[in-house]
Z-matrix of the N, CA and C atoms (Angstrom, degrees):
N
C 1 1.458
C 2 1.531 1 109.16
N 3 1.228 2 109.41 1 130.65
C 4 1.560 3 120.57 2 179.03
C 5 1.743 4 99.63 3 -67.40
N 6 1.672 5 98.24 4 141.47
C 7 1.612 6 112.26 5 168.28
C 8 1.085 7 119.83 6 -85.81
N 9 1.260 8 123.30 7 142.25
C 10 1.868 9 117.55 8 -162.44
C 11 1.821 10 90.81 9 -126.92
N 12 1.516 11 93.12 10 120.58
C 13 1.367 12 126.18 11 176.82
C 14 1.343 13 93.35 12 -65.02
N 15 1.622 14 131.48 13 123.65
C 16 1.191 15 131.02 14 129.02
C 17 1.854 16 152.28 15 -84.44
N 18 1.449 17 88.97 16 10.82
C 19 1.707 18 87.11 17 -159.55
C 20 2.074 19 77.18 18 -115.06
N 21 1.137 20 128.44 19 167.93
C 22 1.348 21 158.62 20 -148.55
C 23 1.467 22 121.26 21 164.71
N 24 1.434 23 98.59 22 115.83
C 25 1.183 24 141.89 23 162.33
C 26 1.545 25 108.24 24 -67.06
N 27 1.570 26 109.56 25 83.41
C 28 1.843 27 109.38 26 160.22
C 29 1.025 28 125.11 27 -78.94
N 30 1.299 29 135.97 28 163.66
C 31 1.533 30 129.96 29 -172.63
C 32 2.028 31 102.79 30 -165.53
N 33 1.288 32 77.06 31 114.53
C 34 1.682 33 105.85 32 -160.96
C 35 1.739 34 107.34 33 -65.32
N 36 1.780 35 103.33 34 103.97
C 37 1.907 36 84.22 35 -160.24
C 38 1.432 37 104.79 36 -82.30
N 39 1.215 38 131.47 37 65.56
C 40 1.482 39 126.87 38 -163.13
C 41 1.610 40 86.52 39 -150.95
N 42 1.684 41 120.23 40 -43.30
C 43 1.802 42 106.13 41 -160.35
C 44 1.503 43 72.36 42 -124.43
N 45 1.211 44 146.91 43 -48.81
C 46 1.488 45 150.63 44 -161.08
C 47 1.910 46 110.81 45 92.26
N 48 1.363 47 109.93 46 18.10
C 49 1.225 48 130.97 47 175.10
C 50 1.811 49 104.85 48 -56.59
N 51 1.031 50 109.24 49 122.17
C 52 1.747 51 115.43 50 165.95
C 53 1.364 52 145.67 51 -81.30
N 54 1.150 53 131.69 52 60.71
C 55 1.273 54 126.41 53 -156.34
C 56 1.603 55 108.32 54 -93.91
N 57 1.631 56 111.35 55 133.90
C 58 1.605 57 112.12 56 -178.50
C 59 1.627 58 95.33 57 -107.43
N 60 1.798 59 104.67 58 142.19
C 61 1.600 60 123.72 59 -134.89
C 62 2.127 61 69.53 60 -155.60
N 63 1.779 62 83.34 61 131.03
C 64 1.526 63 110.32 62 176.82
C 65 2.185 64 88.04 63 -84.86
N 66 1.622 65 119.13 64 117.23
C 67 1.215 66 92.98 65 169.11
C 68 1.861 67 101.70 66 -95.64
N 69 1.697 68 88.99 67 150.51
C 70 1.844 69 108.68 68 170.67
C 71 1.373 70 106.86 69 -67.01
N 72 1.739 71 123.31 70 120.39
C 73 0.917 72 123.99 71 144.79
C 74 2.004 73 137.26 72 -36.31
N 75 1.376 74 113.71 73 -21.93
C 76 0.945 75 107.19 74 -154.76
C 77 1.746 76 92.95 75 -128.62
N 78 1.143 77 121.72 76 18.42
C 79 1.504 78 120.52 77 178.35
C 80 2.062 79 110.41 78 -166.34
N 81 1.179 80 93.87 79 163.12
C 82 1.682 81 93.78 80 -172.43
C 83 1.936 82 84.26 81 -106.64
N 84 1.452 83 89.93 82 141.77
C 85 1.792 84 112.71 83 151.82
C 86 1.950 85 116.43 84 -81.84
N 87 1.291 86 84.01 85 73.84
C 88 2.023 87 81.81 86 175.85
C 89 1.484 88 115.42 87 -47.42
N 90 1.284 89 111.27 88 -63.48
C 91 1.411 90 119.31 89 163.26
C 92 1.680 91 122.55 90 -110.50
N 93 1.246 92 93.58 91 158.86
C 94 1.931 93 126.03 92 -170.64
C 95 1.587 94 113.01 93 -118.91
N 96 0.867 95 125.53 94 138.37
C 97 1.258 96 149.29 95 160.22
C 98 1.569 97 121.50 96 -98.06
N 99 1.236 98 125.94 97 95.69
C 100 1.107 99 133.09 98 -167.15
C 101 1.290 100 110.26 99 -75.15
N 102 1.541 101 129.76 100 116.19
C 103 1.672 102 125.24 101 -169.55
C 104 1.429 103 122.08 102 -79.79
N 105 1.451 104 104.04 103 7.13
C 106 1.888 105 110.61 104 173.62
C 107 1.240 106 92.45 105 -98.11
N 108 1.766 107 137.32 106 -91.16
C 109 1.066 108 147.12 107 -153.71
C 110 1.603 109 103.96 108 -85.05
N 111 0.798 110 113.37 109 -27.32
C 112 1.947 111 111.01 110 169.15
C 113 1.952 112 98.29 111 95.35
N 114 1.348 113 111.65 112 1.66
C 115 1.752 114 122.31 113 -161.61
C 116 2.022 115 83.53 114 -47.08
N 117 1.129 116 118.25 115 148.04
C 118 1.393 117 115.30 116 147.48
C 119 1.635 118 117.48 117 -101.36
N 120 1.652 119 105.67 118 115.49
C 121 1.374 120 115.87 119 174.71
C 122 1.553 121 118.64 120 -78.44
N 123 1.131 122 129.29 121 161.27
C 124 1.028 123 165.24 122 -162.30
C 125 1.269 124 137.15 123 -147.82
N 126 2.142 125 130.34 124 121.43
C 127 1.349 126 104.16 125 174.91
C 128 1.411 127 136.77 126 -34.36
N 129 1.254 128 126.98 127 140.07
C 130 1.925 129 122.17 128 155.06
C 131 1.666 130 100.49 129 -63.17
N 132 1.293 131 101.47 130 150.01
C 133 1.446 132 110.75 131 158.64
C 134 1.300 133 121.02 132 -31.51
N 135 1.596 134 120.26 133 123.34
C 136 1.220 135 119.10 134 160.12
C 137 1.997 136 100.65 135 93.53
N 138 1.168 137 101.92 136 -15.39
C 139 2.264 138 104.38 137 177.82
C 140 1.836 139 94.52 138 -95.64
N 141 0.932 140 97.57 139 127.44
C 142 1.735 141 102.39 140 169.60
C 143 1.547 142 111.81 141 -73.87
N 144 1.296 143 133.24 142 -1.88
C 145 1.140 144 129.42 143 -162.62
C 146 1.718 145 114.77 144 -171.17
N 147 1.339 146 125.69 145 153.82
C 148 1.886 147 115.40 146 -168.07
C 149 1.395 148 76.73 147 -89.11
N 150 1.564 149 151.40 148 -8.22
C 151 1.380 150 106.19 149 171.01
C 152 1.914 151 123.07 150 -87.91
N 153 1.491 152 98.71 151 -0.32
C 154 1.275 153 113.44 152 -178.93
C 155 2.257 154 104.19 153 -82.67
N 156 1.212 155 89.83 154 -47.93
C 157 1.777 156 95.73 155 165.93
C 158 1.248 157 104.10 156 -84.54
N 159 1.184 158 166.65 157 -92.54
C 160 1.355 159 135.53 158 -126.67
C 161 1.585 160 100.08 159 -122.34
N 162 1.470 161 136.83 160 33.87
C 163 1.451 162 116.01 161 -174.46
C 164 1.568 163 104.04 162 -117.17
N 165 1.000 164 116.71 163 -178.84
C 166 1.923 165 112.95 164 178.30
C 167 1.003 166 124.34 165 -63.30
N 168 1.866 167 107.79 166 -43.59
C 169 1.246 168 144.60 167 -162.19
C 170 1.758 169 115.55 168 -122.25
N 171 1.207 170 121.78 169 107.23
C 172 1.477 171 125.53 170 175.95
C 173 1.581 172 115.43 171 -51.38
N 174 1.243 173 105.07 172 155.05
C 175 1.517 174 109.75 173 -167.25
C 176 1.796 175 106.24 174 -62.12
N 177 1.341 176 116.76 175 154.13
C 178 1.522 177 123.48 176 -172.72
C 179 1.711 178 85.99 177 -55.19
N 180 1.316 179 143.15 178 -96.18
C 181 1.384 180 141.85 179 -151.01
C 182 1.850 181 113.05 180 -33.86
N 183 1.481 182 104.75 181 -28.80
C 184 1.333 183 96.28 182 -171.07
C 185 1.524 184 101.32 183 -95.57
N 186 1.436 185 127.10 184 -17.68
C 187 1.389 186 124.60 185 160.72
C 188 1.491 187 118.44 186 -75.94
N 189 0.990 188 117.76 187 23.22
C 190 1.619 189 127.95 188 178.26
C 191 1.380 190 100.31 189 -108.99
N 192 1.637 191 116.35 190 -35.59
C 193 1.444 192 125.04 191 -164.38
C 194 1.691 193 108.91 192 98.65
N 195 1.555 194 118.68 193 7.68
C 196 1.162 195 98.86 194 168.30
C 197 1.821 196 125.50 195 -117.40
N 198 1.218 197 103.96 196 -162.12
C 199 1.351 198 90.31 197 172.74
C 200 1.089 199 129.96 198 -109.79
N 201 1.700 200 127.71 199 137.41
C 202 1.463 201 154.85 200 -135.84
C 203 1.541 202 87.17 201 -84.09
N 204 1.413 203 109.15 202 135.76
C 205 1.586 204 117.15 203 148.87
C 206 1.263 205 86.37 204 85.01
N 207 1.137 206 160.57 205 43.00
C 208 2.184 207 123.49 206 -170.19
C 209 1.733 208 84.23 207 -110.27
């Protein structure tokens, strides 16, 4: 059984500020609040989630191989 990374590295594409974020197994973060500039992030096209667009580590469901949110 694959190990599912929880901790993620976001990175705010507006100040490039880094904030590391415990991700929830059991729900997606649609939107972020960036704690330098306050910008509220949002998926890019096609990422189910801002830790899938801007974090180190992809959300637990999509590192399983399945799909986020359904």
């Amino acid at each position: 059984m694959k190990k599912m990374i929880l901790v993620s590295k976001i990175t705010c594409p507006k100040c490039g500020y880094q904030q590391e974020e415990t991700m929830p197994d059991n729900a997606c973060w649609y939107y972020y609040q960036c704690n330098a500039c306050h910008a509220w992030l949002k998926p890019l096209s096609g990422d189910c989630c801002v830790f899938c667009s801007f974090g180190t580590v992809k959300c637990p469901p999509v590192q399983l191989g399945e799909n986020c949110c359904d």
